[in-house]
C-alpha distance (Angstrom), angle and dihedral (degrees) to the residues before:
residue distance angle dihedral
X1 . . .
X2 3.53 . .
X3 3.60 97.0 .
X4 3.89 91.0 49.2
X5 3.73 85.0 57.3
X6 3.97 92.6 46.8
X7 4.09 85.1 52.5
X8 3.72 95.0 47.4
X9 3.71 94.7 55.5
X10 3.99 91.6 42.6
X11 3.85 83.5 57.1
X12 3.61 86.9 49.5
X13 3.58 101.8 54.5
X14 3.82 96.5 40.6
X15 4.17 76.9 56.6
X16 3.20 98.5 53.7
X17 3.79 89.7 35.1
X18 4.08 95.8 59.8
X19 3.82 85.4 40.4
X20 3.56 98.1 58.6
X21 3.73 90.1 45.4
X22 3.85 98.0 41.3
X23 4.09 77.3 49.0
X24 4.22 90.7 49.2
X25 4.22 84.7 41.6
X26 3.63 86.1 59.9
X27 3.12 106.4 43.5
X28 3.81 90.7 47.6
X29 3.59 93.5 52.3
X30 4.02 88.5 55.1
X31 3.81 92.3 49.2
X32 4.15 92.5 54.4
X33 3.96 85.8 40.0
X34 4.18 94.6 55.3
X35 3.91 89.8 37.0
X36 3.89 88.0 50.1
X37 3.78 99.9 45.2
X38 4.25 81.0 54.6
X39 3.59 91.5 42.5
X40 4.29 81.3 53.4
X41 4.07 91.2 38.6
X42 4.18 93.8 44.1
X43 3.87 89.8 47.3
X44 4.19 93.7 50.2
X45 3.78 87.2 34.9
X46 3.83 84.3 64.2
X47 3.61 96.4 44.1
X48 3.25 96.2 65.4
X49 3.43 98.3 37.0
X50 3.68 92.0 61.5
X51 4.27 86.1 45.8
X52 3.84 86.7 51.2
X53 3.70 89.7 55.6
X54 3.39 92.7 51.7
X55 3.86 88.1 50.6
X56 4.10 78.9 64.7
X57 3.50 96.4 54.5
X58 3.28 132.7 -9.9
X59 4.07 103.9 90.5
X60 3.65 128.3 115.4
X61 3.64 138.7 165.0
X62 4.54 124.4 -80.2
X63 3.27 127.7 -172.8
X64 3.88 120.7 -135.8
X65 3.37 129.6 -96.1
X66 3.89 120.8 -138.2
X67 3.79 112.9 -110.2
X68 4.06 119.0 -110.5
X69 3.30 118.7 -122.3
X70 3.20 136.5 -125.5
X71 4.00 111.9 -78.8
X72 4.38 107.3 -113.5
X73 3.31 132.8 -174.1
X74 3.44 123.2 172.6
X75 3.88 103.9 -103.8
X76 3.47 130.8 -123.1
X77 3.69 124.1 -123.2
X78 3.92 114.6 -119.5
X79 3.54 114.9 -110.1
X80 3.64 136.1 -148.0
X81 3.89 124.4 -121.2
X82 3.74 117.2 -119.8
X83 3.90 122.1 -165.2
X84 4.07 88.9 -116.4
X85 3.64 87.3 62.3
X86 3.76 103.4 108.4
X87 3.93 127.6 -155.4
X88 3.62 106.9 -134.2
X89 3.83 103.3 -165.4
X90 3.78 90.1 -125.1
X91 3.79 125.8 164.1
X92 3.81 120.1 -119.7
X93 3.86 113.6 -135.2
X94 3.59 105.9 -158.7
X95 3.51 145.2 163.6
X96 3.74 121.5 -108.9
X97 3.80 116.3 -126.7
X98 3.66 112.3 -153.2
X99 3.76 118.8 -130.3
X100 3.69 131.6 -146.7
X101 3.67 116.9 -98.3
X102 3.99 113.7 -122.7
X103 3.56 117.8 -109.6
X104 3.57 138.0 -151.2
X105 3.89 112.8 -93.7
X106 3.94 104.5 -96.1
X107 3.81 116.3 -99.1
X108 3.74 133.8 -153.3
X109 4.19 111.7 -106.0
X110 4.13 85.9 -105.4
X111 3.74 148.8 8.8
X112 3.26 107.6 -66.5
X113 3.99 111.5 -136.9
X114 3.27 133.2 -153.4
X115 4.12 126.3 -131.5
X116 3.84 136.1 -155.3
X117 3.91 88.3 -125.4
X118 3.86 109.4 144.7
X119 4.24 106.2 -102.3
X120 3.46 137.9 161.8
X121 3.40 132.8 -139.7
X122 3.60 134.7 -99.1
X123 4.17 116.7 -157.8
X124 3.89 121.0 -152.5
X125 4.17 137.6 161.5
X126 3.51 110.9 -140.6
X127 4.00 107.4 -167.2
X128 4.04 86.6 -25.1
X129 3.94 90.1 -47.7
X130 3.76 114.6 124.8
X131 4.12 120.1 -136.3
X132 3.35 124.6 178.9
X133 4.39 110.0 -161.3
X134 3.99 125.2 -171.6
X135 3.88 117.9 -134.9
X136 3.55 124.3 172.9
X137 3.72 122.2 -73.1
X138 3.99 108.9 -123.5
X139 4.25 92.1 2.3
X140 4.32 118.9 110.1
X141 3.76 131.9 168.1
X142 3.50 104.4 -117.2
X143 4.06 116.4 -160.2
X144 3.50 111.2 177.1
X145 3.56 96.7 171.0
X146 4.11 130.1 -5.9
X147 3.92 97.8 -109.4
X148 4.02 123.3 148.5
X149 3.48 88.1 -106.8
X150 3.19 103.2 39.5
X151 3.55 99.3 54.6
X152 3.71 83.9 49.6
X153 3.68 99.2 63.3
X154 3.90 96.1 45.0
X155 4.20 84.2 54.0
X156 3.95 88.9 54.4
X157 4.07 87.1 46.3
X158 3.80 86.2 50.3
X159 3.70 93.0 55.6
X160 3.71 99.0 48.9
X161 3.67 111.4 110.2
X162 3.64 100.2 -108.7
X163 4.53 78.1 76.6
X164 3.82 85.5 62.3
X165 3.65 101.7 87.5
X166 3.79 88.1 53.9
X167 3.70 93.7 48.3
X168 3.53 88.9 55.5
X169 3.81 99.6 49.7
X170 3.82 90.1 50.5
X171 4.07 93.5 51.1
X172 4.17 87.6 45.0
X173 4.15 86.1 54.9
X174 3.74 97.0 48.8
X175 4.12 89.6 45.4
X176 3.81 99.1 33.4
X177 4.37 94.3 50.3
X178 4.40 90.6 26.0
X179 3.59 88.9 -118.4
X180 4.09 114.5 -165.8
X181 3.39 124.8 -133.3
X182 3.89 91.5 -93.4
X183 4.01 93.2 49.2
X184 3.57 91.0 46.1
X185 4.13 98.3 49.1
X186 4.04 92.5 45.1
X187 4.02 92.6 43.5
X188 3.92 85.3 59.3
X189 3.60 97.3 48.2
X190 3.70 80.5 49.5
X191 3.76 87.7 61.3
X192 3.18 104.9 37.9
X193 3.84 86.8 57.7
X194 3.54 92.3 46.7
X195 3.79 90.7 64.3
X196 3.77 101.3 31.2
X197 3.51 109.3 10.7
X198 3.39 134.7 -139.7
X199 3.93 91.1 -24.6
X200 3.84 141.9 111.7
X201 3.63 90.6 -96.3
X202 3.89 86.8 61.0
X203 3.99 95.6 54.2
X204 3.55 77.8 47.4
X205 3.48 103.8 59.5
X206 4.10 88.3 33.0
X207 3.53 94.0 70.4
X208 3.56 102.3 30.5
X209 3.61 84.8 67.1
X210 3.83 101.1 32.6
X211 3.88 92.4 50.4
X212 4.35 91.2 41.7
X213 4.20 78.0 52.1
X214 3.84 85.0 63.9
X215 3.31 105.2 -98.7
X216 3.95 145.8 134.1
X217 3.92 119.1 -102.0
X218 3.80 142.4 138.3
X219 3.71 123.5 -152.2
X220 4.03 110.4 -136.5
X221 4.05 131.9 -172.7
X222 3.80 109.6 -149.7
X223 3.80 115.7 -164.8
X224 3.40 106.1 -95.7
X225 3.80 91.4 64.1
X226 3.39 103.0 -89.6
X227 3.86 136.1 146.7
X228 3.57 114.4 -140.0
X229 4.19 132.6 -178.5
X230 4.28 118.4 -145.4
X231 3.45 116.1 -148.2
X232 3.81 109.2 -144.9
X233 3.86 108.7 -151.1
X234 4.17 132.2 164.9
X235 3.83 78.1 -134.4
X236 3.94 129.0 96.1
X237 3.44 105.2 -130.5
X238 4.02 101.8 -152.3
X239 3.77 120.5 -139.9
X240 4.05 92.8 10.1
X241 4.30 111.4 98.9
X242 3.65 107.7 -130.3
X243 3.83 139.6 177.4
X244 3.64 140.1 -111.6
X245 3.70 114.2 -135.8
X246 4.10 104.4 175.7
X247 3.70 99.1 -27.1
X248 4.02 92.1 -42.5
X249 3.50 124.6 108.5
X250 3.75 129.0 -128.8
X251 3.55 129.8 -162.2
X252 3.83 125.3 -177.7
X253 3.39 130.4 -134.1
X254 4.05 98.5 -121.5
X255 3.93 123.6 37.5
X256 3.64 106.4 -78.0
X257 4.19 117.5 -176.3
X258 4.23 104.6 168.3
X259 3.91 132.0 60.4
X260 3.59 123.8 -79.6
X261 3.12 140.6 -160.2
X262 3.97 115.5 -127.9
X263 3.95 144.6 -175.1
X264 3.95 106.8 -118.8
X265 3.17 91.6 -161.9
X266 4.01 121.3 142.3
X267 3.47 125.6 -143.0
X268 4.15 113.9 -146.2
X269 3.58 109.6 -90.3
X270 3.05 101.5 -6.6
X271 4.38 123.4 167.1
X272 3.35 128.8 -145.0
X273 4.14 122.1 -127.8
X274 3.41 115.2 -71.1
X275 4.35 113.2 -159.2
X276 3.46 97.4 -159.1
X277 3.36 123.3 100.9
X278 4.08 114.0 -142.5
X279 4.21 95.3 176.9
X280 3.62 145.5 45.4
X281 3.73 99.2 -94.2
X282 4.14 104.7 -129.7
X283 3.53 99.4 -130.4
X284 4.14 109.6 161.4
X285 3.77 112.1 -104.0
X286 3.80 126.6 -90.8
X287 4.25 107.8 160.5
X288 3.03 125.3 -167.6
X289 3.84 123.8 -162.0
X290 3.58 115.5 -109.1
X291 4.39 127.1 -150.0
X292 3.45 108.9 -115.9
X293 3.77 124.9 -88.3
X294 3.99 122.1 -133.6
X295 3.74 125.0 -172.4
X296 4.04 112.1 -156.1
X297 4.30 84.3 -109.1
X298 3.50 80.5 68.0
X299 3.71 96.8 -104.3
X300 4.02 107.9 154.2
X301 3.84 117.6 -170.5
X302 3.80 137.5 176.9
X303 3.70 136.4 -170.6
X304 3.56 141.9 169.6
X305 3.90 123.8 -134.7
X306 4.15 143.5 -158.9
X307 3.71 106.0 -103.3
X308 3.60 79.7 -170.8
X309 3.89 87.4 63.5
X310 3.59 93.6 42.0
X311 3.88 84.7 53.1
X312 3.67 88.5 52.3
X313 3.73 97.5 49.2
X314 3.75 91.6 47.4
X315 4.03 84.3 72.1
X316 3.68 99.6 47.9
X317 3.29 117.0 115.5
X318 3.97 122.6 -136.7
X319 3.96 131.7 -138.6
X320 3.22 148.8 127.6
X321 3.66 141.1 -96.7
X322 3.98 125.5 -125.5
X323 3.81 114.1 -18.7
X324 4.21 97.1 -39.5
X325 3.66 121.9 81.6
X326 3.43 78.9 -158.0
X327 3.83 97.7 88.0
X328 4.36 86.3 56.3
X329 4.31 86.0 73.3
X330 4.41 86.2 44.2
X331 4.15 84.0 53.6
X332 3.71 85.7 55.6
X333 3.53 101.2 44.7
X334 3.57 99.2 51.8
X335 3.93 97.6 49.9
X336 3.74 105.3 113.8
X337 3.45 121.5 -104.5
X338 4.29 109.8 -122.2
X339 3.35 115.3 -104.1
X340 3.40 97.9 -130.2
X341 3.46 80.6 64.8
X342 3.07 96.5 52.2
X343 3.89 99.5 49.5
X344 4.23 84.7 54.4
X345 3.56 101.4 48.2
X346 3.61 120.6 21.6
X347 3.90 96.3 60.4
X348 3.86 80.4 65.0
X349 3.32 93.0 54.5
X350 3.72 94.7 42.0
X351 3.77 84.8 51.3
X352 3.60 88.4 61.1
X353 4.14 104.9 43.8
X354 3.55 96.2 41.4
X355 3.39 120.1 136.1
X356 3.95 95.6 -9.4
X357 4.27 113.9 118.0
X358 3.53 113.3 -86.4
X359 4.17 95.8 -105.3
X360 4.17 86.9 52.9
X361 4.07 90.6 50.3
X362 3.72 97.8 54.9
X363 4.07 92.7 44.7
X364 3.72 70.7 54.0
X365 3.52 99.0 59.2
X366 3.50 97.7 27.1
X367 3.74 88.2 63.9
X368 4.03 99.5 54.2
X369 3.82 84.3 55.3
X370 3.97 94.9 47.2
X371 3.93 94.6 44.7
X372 3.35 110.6 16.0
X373 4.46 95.5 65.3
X374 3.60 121.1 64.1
X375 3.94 106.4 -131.7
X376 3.91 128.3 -131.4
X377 2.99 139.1 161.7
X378 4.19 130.9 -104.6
X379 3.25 96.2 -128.5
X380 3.96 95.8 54.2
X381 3.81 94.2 40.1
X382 4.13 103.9 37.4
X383 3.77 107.4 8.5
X384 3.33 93.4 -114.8
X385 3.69 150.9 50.3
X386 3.94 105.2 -77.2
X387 3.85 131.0 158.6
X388 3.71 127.7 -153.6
X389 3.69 143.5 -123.8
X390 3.65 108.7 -122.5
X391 3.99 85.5 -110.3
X392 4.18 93.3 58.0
X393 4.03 80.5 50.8
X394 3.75 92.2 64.1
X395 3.95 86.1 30.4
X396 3.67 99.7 56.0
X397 3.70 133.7 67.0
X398 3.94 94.6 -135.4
X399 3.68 134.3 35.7
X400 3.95 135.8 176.6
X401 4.08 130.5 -146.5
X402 3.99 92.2 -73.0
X403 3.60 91.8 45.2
X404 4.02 89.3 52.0
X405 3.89 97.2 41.9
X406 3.53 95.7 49.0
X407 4.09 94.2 46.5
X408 4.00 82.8 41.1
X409 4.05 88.7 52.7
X410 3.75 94.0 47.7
X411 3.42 94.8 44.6
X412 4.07 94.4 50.4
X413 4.10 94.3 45.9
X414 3.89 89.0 49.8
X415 3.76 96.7 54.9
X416 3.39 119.0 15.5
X417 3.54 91.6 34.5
X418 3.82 99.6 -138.4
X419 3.79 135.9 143.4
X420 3.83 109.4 -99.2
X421 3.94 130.6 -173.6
X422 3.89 130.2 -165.1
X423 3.99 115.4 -119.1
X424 3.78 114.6 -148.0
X425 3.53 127.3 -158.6
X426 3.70 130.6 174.5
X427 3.90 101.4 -85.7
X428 4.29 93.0 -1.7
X429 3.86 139.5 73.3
X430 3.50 117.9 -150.7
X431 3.97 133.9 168.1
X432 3.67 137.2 -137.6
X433 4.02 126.5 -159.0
X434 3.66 133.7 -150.6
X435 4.13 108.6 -125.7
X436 3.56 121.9 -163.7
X437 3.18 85.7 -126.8
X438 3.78 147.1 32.5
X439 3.51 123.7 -63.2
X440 3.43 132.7 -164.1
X441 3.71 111.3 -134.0
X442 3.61 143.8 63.7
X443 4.30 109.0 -38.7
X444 3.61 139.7 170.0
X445 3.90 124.8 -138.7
X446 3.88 110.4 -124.5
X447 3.66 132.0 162.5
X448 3.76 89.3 -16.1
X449 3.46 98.7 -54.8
X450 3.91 134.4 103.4
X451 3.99 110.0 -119.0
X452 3.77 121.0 -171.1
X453 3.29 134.6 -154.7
X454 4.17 126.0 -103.5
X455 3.58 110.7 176.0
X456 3.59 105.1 -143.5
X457 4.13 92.3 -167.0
X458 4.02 95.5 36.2
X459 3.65 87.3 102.1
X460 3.50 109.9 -133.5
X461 4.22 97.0 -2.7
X462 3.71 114.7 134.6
X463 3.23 128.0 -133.0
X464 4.14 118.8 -58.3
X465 4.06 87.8 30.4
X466 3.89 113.2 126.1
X467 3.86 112.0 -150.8
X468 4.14 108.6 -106.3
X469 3.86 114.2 -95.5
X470 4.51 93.4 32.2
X471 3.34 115.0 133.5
X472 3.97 105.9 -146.6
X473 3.96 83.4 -162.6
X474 3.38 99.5 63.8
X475 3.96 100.9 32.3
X476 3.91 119.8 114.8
X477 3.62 134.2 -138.3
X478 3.51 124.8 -128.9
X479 3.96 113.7 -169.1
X480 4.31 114.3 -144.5
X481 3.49 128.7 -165.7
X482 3.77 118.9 -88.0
């Protein structure tokens, strides 16, 4: 009996024992959470106290830079294949056109936390996607003029913590629907306008949030009195002027022609605007029935699309990275087709290259996209030069050589799974795939591996046939994702 007793208040202690400590534990973990979340809040607090500063006094005057144009060439008509057409096993000696390295997507400098200050809530649809954002209840940016220091003291009101909430929202819609740099810039200015309109107080809160994101922008005051936001980007925007602040350019968000004066300021760690687009951007679903699609092999397809992704794409702006307007068509290419898309079409496709060797499936494939698009050309259809997602592609009634190579690309890499490179010509886009094995045909060497050619606009070629009137000596490689 007495030994039952001894274990019974053993038991006891050892209770009371882990309690206390699981108490202490707690507590502990509390203390290092508070002092971390003011670690987070001290370390943004300064960043933007060092940005308002600069709001006070670090502006000076740029001159424009003319806008690039749009790259042309003068394009080359497709051509059909005829069986005297001979495939000459010849290599292709092209330059390589270095791509862009993808990035991580930009972060703010800390943690942003959220607060039980009283907000309401501010309702928008972004490209028929609903978001709901929390501002504070009885707080507004008030601007009554664009001075140094006035600008200054609406940034410090921006960063007080009762701006968290709203910080928060917008990071959750960029991570929650994958948006790319590009969705993510225009949705803001979408809510910023929503709560201010189209005012200084809604540039204002556009970058204040864009550049606390983790991204690059300058604020600018034009002459007429107007705020305006620069969106710093490794890209060349073409047709847009922009301005070079220290070897980095600028580009606003509305047509600007005269010299400005602007705060070159930086924000910490901030990242300039990336235009490629890593993710299938979550836009809510509007489909719209598509006619069918039949390739001369007797291949018939159909496939619905989001309108509301067409609508998005219609806004993107195109460029190029470095010094090769190459690298705009790789941007293109390795945007992700939908999966909705995806789930529609490519089980057709499957349907049609299953079980056939690997060489038969992509003549396959490479057929549909030779025969079963009607070609135009930009110029007729948009006025312009303008290349297309792969969704516009199978949107669109008309497409051109970029158009087809790019859908081709996609197309291959999704289910074949094999390496694929662009081919450019002057005035023609072309691609090349890696086989596992070889090919007779026309091929390139790249990255150890032998590519051939498949014509996506050589109506009718198979695979290994270079379109009539190509140089292979003057062609140039560009590289796409695997």
């Amino acid at each position: 009996m007495m030994l039952m007793k001894r274990i019974f208040i053993i038991v006891g202690l050892f209770c009371a024992t882990i309690f206390a400590s699981a108490q202490s534990f707690e507590e502990q973990y509390r203390a290092f959470q508070q002092a971390a979340q003011k670690h987070y809040a001290d370390f943004r607090e300064q960043a933007n106290a060092e940005y308002a500063e600069f709001l006070r006094a670090a502006w000076d005057y740029y001159k424009v830079s003319p806008a690039i144009p749009r790259p042309k060439d003068e394009p080359v008509p497709p051509v059909v294949y005829e069986d005297k057409d001979q495939q000459q096993d010849q290599e292709i000696q092209g330059d390589v056109v270095p791509q862009p390295t993808p990035q991580p997507t930009p972060q703010p400098v800390a943690p942003i936390i959220e607060n039980d200050g009283a907000s309401k809530i501010v309702r928008l649809t972004y490209y028929g996607t609903p978001f709901s954002f929390r501002i504070p209840q009885d707080k507004t940016v008030s601007l009554p003029n664009i001075e140094a220091k006035t600008l200054a003291a609406a940034w410090e009101e921006l960063a007080s913590e009762e701006y968290n909430n709203l910080m928060y929202d917008c990071l959750s819609a960029r991570d929650q629907n994958h948006l790319c740099d590009w969705a993510y810039l225009t949705l803001l200015q979408q809510l910023a306008e929503a709560i201010y309109g189209k005012s200084n107080a809604a540039v204002l809160l556009q970058a204040f949030l864009y550049v606390n994101s983790g991204y690059q922008m300058r604020l600018a005051v034009s002459e007429n009195g107007r705020l305006h936001m620069l969106v710093g980007s490794t890209y060349t925007f073409y047709d847009r002027g922009y301005y070079e602040i220290e070897g980095e350019k600028f580009f606003p968000m509305e047509d600007l022609t005269g010299d400005i004066a602007i705060c070159n300021g930086a924000f910490k760690s901030e990242k300039p605007l990336s235009l490629l687009i890593a993710d299938e951007q979550r836009l809510a679903s509007a489909p719209t029935a598509m006619p069918k699609r039949k390739a001369t092999s007797g291949l018939t397809t159909t496939c619905s699309i989001n309108k509301n992704l067409i609508d998005f794409y219609n806004t993107y702006p195109t460029g190029h990275y470095g010094d090769d307007f190459g690298t705009r068509w790789a941007a293109y290419a390795n945007s992700p087709l939908d999966e909705a898309i995806k789930k529609d079409l490519y089980p057709q496709l499957m349907a049609a290259i299953r079980g056939v060797p690997e060489a038969q499936a992509v003549n396959v494939l490479l057929n549909w996209v030779q025969t079963a698009f009607e070609y135009e050309y930009d110029d007729k259809v948009w006025g312009t030069d303008r290349a297309f997602f792969p969704a516009e592609s199978l949107h669109y009634p008309y497409c051109d050589c970029e158009d087809r190579s790019i859908l081709f690309s996609r197309i291959i890499r999704d289910l074949l799974k094999l390496d694929v490179v662009l081919l450019y010509y002057p005035g023609h886009l072309a691609t090349a795939v890696a086989f596992h094995q070889d090919i007779r045909g026309d091929y390139l060497m790249f990255d150890n591996h032998k590519f051939t050619i498949c014509d996506p606009t050589y109506i009718g070629a198979p695979i290994g046939a270079t379109m009539p009137g190509m140089d292979n000596q003057t062609a140039k490689i560009i590289p796409l994702e695997k």
